[in-house]
NUSE-500423 format. One record per residue: residue in one letter; x, y, z of N, C-alpha, C, O, CB in turn. Coordinates in pm, whole numbers, plus 50000, padded with zeros to 5 digits. Glycine has a CB too. Example, Ala and Ser with C-alpha at 12.3 -4.5 7.8 and 13.67 -1.06 7.14 Angstrom:
2
A513194943150780512304955050780513204967050780514244966850846511314955350905
S512854977550708513674989450714512905000350787513415011450804514084994050572
//
This chain:
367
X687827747360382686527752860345685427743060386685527730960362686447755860191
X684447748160444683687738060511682837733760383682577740960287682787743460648
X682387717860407682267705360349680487709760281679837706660181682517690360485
X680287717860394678337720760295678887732860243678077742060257676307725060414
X679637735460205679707753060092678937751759981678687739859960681377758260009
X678437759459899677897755459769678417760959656679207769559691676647757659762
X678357760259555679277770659448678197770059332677407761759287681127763859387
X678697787059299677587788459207678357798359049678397810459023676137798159311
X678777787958987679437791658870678967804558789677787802958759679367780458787
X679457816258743679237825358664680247820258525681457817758519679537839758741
X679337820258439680187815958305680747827258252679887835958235679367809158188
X681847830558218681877843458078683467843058028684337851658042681437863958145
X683507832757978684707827257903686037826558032686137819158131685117839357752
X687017838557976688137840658042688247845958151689257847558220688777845657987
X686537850658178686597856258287685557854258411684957861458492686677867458249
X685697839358377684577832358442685137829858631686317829058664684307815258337
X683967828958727684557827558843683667821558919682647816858869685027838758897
X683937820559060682417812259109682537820259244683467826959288682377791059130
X680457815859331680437825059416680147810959496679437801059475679447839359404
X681157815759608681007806459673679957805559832680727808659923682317804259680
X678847803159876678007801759981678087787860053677947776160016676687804359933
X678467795960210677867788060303678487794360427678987805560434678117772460282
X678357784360537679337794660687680717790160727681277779760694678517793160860
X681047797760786682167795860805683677795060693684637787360687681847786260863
X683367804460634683797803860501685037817560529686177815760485682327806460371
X684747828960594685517842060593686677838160627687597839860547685077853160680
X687027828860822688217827760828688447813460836688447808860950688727835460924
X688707803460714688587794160667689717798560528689327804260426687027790560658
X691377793760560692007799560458692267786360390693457783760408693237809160494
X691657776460318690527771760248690177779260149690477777960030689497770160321
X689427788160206688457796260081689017801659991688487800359881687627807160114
X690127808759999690867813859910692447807259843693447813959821690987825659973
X692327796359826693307785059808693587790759647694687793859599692607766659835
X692707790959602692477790859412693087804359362693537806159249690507790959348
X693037816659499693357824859455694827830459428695707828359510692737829659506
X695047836759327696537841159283697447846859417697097855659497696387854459159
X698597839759414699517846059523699987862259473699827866559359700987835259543
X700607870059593700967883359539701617886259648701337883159764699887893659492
X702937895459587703487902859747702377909759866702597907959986704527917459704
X701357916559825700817928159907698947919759852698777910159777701497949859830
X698087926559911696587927859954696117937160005696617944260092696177920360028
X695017937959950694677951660030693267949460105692397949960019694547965659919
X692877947860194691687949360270690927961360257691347970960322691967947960397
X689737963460177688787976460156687737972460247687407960660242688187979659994
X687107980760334686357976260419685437994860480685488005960426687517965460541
X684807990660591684688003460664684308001960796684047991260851683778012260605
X684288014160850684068016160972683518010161063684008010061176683718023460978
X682108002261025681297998561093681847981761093681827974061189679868003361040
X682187979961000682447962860936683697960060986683777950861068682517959960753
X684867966960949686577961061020686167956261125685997944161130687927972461064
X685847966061263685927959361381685327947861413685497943361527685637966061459
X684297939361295684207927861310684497920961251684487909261289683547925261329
X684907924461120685657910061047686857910960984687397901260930684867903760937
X687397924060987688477922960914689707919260976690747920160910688617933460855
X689737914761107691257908961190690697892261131691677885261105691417912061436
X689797887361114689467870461079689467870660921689257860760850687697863761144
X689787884860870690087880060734691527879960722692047872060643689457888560624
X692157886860781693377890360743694407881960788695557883860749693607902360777
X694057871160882694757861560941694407849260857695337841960825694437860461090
X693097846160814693107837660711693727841660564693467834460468691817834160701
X694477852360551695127856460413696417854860407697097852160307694947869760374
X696857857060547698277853860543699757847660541700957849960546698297855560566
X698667837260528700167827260460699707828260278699777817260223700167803160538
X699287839160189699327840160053700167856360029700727860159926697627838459989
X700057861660121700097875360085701427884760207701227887760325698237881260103
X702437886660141703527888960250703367903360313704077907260405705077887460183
X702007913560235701927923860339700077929260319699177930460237703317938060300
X700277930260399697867929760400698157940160489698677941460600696367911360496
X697387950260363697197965460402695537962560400694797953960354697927979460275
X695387979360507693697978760495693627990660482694637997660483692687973260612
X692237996260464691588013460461690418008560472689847999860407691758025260317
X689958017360592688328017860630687998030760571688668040960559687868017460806
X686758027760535686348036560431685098042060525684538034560605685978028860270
X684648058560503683448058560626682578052160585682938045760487682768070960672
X681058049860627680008037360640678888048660594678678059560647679758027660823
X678188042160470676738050660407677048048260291678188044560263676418067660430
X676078049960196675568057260095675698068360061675438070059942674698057260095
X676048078160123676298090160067677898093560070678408104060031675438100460140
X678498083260119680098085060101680528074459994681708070959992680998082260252
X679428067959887680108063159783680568075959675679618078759601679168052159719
X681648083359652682018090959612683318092459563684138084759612681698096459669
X683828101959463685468103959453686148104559599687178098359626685868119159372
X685468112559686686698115659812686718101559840687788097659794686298126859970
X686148092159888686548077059941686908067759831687578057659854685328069860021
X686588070059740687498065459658689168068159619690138061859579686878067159572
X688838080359655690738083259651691688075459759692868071859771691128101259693
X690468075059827691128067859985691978053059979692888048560049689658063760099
X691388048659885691968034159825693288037559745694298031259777690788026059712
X693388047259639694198046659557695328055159670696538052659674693678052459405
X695008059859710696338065859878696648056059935697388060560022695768075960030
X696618047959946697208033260010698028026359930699208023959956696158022660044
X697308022159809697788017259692699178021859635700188015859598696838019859605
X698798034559644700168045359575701598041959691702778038859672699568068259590
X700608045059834701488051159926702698040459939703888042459963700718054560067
X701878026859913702628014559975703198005659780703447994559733701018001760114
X703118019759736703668009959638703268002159535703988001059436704048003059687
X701947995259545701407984359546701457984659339701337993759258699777984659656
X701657970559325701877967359212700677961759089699487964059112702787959259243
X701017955458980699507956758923699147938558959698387931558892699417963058708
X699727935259050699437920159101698717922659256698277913559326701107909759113
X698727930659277698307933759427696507932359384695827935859288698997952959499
X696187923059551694587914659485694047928859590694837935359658693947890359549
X692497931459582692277939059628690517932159729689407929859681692467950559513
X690797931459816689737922459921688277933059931688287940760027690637920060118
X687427933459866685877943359903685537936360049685107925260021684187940359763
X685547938160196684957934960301683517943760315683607955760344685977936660412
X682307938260295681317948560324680257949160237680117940460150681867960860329
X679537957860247678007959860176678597960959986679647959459924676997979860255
X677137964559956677317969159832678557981559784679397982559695675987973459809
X677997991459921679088003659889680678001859858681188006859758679108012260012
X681327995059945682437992159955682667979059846683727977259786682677990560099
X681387969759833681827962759689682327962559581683167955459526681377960159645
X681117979859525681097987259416682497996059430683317992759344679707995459406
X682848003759496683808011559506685238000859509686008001759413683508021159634
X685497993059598686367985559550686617978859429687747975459393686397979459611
X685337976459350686077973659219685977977659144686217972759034686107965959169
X685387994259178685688001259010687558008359050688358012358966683998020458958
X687758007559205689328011659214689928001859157690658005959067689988013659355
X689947988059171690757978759064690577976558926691457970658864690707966959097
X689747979758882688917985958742690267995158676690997991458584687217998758791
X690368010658769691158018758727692668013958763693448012758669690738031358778
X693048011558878694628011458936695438002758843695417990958806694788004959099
X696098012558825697368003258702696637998158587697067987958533698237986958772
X695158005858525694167997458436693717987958455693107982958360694437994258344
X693767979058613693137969758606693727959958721694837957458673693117965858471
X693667953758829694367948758919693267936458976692107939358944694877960659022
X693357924759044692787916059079691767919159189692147924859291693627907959102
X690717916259176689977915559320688807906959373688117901559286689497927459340
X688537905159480687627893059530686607904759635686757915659691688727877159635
X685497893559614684147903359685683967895759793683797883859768682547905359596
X683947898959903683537894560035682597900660124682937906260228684507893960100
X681237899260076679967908360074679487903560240679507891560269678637903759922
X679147911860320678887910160414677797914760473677677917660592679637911760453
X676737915660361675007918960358674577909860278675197902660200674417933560300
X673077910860311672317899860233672297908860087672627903659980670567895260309
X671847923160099671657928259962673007925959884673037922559766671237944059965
X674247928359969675477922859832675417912359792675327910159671676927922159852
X675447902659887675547888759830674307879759770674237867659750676087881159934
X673357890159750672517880659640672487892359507671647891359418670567875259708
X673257900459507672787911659398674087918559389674917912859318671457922759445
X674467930059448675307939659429677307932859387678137938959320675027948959587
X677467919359456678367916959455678777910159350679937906259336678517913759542
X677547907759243677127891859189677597902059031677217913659048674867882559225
X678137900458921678127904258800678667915358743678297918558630677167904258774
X679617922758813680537929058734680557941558787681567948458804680277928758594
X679357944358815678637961558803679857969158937680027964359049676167962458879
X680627982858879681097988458985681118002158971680718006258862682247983759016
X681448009759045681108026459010680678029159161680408020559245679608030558871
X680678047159184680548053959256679068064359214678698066159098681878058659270
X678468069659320677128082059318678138094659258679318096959284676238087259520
X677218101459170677398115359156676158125659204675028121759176677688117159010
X676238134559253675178140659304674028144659210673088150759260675658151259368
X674008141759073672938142458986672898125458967672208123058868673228153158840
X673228117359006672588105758949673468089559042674638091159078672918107458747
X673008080159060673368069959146673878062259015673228061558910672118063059252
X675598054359046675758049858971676158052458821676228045158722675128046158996
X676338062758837676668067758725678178069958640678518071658523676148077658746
X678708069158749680478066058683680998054558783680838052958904681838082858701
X681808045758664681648032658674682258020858590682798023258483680528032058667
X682188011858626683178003558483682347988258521681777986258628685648002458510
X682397980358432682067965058440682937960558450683627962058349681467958158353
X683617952058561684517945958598684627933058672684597933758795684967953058642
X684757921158613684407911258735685367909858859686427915958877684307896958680
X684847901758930686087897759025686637883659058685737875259061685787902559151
X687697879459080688337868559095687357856359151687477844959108689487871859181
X686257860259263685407848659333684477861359414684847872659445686487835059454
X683437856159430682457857359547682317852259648682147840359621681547855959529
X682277853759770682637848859932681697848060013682097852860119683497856960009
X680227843160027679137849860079678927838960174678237828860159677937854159980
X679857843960309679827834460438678417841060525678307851760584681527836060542
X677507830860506676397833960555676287839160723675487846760778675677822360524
X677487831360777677557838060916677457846460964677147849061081678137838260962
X677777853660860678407869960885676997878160901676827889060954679497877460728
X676317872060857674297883160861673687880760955672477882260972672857879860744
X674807874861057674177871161164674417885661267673737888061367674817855961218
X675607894761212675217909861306674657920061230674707932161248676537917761375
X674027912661127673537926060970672057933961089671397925861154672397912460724
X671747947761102670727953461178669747948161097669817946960975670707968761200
X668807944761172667067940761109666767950060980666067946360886665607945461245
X667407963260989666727971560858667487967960750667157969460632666727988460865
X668427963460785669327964360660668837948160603668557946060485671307967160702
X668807938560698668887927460649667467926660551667487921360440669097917160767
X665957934060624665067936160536665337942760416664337943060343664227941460587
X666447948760362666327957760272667207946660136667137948560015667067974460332
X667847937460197668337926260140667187918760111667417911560013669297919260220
X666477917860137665077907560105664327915959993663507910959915663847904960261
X664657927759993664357935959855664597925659707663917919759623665597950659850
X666087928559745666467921659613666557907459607666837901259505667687926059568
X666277901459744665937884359678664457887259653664197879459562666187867759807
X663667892059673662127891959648662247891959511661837881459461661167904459709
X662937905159381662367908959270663207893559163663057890559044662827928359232
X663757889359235663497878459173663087864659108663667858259020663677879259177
X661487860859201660527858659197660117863159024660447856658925659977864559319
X659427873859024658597879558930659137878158799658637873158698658337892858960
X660227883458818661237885058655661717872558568662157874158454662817892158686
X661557856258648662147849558635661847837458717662087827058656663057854858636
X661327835858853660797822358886659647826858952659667838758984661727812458972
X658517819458985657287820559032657217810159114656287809559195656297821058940
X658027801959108658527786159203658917793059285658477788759392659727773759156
X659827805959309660827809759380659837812859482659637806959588661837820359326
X659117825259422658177831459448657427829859511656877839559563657807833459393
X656967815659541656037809759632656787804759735656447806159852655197799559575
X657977798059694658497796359803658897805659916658927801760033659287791259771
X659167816659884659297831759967658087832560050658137831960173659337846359863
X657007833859983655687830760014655267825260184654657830260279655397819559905
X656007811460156656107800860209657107798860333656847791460429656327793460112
X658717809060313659087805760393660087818960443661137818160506659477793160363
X659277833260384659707848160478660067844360607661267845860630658437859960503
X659177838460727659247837160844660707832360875661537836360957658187829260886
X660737822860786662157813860854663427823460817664447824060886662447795460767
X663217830060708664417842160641664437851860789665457854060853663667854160456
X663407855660815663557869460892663907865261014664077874361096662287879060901
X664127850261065664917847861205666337840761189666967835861282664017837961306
X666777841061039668067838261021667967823161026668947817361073669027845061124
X666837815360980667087798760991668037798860874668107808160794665587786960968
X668977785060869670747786560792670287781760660670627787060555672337774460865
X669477771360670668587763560530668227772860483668847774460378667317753760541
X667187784160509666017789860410667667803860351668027806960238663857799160535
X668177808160483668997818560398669837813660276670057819760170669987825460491
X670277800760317671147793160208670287791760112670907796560017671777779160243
X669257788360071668197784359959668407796459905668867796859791666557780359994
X668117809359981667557821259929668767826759839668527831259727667047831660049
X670187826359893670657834959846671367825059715671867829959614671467843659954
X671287807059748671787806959648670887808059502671347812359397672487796859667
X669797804159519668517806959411668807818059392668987817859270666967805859447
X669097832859439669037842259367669827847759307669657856759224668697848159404
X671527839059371672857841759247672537833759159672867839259053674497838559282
X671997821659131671497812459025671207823858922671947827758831670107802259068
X669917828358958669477837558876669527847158795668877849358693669167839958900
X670817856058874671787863858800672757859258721673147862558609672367870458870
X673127849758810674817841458704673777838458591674057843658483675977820958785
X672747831658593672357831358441672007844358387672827845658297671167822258413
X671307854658388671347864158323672567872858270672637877058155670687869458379
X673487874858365674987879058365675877870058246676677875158168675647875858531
X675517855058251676317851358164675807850758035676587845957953676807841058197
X674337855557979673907856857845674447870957858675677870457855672257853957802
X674067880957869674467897357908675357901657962674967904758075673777903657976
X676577904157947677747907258096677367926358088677547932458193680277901358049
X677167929558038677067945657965676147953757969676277965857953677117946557839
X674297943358009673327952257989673457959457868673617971357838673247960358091
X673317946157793672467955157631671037946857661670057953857685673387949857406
X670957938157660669477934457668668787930057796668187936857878669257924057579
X669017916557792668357911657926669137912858017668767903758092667917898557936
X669717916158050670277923458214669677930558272669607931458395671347931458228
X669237935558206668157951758255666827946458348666277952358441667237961858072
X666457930758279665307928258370665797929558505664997932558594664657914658351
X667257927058535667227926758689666887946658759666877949558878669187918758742
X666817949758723666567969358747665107967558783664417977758788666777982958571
X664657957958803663167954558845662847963558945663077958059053662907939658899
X662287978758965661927979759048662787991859063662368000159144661827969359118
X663957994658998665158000659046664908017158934665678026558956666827987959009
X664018018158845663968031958789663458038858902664278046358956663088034058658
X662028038258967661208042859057662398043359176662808054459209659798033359078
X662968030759242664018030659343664868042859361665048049159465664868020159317
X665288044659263666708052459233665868065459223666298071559321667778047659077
X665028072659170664718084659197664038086059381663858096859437663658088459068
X663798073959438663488077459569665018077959647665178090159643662368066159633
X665538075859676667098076359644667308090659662667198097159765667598070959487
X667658094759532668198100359484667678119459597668108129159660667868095259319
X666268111159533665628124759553665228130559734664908142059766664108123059455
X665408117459835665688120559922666598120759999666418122360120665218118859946
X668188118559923669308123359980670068109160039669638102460133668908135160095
X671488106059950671908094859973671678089660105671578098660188673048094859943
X671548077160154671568070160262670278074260366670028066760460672958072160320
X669448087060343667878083560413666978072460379666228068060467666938094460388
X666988067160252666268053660261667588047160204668348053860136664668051160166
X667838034060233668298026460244668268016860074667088016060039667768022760369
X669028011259990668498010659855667957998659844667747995859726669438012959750
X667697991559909666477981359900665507986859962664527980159929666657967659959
X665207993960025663918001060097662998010059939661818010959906664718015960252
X664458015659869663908023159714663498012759662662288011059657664988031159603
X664568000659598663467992059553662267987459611661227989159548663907982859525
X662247981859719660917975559720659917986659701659097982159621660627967459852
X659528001159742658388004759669659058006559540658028008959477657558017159723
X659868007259463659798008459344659087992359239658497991359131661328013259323
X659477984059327659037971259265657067973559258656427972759153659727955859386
X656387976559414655347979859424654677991659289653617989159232655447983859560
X655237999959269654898010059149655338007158991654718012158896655598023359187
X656577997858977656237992858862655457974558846655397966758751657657995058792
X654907973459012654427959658948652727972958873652457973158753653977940259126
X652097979658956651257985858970651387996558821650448003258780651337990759114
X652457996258769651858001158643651917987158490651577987958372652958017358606
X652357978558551652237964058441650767959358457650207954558358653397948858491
X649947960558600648867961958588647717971558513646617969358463648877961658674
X648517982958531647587996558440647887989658283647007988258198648498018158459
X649317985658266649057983558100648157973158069647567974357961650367979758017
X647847960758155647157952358158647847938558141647217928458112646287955458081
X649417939058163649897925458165649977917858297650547907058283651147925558111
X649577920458418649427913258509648067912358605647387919458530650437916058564
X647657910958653646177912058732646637919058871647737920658923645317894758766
X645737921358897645427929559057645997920559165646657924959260643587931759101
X645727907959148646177898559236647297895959257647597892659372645817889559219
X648377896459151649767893259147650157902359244650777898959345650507894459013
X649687918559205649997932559254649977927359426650917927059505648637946359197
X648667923959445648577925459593649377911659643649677910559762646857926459650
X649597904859580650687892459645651697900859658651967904759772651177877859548
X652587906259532653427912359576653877919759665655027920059710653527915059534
X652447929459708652847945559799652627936659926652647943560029651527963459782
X652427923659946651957915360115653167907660119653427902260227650297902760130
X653827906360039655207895460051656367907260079657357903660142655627884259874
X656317917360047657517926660066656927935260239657697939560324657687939959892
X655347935460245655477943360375655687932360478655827935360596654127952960410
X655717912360413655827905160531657987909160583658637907360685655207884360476
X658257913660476659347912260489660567923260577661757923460607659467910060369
X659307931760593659117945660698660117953160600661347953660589659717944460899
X659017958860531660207969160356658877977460336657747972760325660867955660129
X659197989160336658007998060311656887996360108657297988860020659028016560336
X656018002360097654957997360018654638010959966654268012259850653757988860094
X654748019260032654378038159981655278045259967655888047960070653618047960073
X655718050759848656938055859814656438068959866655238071859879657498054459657
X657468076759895657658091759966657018101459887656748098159772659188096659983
X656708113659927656428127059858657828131659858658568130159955655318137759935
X658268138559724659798141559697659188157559669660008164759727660798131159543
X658428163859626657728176259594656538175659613655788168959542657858180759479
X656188182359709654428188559749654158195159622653048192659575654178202159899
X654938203359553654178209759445653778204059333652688206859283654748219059405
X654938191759256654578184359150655678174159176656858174059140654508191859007
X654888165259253655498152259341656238146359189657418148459161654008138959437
X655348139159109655418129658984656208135958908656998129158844654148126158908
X656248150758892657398158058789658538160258821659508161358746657168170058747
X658488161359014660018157459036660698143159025661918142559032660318161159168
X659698128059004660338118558958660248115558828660828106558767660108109859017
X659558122858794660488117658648661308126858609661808125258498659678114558510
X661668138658684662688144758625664258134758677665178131558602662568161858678
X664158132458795664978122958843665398110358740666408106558681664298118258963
X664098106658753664228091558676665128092158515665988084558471662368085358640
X664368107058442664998106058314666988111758309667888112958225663848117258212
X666818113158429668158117958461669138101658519670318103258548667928132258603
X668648089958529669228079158563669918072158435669468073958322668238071358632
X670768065858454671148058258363670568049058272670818045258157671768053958407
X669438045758387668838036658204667708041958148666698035158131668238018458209
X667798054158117666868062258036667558062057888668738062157853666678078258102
X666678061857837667878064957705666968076457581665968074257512668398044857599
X667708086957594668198096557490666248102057562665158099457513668778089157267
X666648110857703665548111257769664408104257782663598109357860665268118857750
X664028091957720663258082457726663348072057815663988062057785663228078557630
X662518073457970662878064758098662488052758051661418051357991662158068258240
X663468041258077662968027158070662048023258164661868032158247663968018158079
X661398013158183661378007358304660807991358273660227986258177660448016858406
X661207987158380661147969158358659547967058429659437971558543662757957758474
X658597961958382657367957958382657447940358349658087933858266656537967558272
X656537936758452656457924458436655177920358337654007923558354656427918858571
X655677913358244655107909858105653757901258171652597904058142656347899357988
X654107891458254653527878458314654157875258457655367877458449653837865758211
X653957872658535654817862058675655437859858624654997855958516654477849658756
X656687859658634657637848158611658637856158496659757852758458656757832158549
X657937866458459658427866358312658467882058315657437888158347657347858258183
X660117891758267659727908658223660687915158135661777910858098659687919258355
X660137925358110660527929257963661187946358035661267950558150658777929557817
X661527951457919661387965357927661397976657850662237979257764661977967857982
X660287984557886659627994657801659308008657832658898011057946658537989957772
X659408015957768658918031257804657428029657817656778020157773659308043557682
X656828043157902655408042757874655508057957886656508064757908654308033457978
X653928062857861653448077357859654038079257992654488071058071651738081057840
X653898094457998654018105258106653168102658216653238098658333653688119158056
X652438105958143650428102858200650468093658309650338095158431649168093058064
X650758078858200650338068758328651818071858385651488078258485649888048858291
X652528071758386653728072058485653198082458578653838081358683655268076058419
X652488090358585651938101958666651138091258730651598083758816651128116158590
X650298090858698649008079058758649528071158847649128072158963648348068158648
X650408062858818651328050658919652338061059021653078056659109652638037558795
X652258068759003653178080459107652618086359155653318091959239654028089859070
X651228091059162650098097359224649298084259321648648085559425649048104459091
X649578072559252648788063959363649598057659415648938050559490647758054959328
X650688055059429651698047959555652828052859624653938048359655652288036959515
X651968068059644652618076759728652428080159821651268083059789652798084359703
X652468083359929651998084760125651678097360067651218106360136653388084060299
//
């Protein structure tokens, strides 16, 4: 394992693990030294991703694992679902596989999440390691438990909290991530600035340019500051009863743009970042942040080439089709939409508000 890796401890007793950052880390069999031996492995991956990394994972696995199965799973957002999920447990079944069999996530969020809510269920519960191969997994999606599949009324919605054995976030690998996607990863290192550092925040500020040409320093800073951030929230909260939720920064508004224009047309850091833009823009209407923060914000996410104007979802009653969406998301509770508002910089809470202004902030940061 190469000598600059960094490790970034998640505490939570028995089921504590660490994420490990830096390059050269995927086929470096090194990296996975700590991990439990087993007859079989399974490589979860997809279409777009195997043909580049999954022959350099599977050769660094094999002096632990006496048979390394794979399944490419198709590539999107709109194929996080039961049918590709079955696709895993057909391998699993087909070949046998036991409740020691580790289960490898190669890939974005999609294939993160779906791989470990399948080890979640298989045999009640089976080993697995995240090997996130986007910037948005590996500073967010891969980081704290969260796993589950889309249902066509709601993103995320069936699902289990499950950790995984280690995190793998070989920075090399974002070196073939497409420009949109890699911007849509700068989504979710951005909202963590606001919720939680303002140091961070400036530093982003300060050093977008060097992120968006892949310099190895600023990505390493970035992504490990922003598992910092989670492993601490994750390890007061593993569950989202309380402060976990600040990380959804951005993600009520997100998820009905999402939702409402049809898995995988925007991209889910593309939902957050205007969703971050519309709930920094209604913490301003309540009056906990100033105008200024607002417009730092909406200039740091368009430096980061991430859109700023959330979509028209209904010409007839744009705002009533998102909040019908929104109260239909998971963190609404008992029809009452949450949403995370930043209290101060640095600092956010979360609270319901009127209809009204939620109309207001949906009428003005809409194309």
């Amino acid at each position: 394992m190469s000598l600059l890796s960094q490790e970034v401890p998640i505490e939570l007793g028995e089921r504590s693990y660490r994420i490990v950052i830096g390059g050269g880390l995927l086929g470096d069999s090194l990296t996975y030294g700590a991990l439990p031996r087993a007859n079989a492995a399974l490589i979860v991956s997809n279409t777009t991703v195997a043909p580049l990394y999954s022959s350099t994972l599977k050769t660094a696995l094999a002096g632990r694992y006496s048979r390394i199965l794979e399944v490419h799973l198709p590539d999107g957002e709109e194929h996080k679902n039961w049918q590709s999920l079955q696709l895993i447990f057909d391998v699993l079944l087909e070949h046998g596989c036991d409740r020691k069999t580790v289960l490898f996530a190669l890939g974005g969020g999609v294939v993160g999440d779906m791989t470990g809510f399948a080890a979640a269920s298989y045999m009640r519960g089976v080993p697995f390691v995240q090997v996130p191969t986007t910037l948005l997994s590996q500073v967010d999606s891969s980081v704290g438990g969260k796993t589950g599949i889309n249902h066509p009324l709601g993103k995320n919605m069936i699902g289990a909290f499950y950790q995984p054995l280690q995190v793998i976030c070989d920075l090399d690998v974002l070196a073939t991530l497409p420009a949109r996607e890699f911007s849509a990863g700068l989504a979710e290192v951005i909202k963590y600035g606001p919720i939680a550092d303002m140091d961070f925040f400036d530093w982003l500020e300060r050093f977008m340019d060097d992120l968006l040409i892949h310099d190895g320093g600023a990505l390493a800073h970035a992504v490990r500051r922003s598992c910092e951030i989670k492993a601490a929230v994750v390890g007061q909260d593993e569950r989202e009863s309380g402060l976990r939720a600040i990380l959804n920064f951005g993600h009520t508004f997100g998820h009905a743009v999402e939702a409402g224009m049809g898995y995988g047309v925007w991209l889910h850091g593309e939902g957050v970042s205007v969703g971050m833009v519309m709930a920094a823009e209604m913490s301003c209407r309540l009056g906990l942040v100033d105008s200024v923060f607002v417009k730092r914000l909406v200039a740091l996410i368009r430096r980061a080439g991430l859109p700023i104007r959330a979509p028209i979802l209904d010409s007839a009653d744009n705002a009533g089709r998102y909040l019908q969406l929104m109260r239909g998301d998971k963190k609404s509770e008992a029809g009452e939409i949450r949403f995370v508002v930043i209290n101060r910089p640095g600092e956010a809470v979360v609270m319901s508000a009127p209809d009204a202004l939620v109309r207001e902030v949906i009428d003005t940061c809409c194309q």
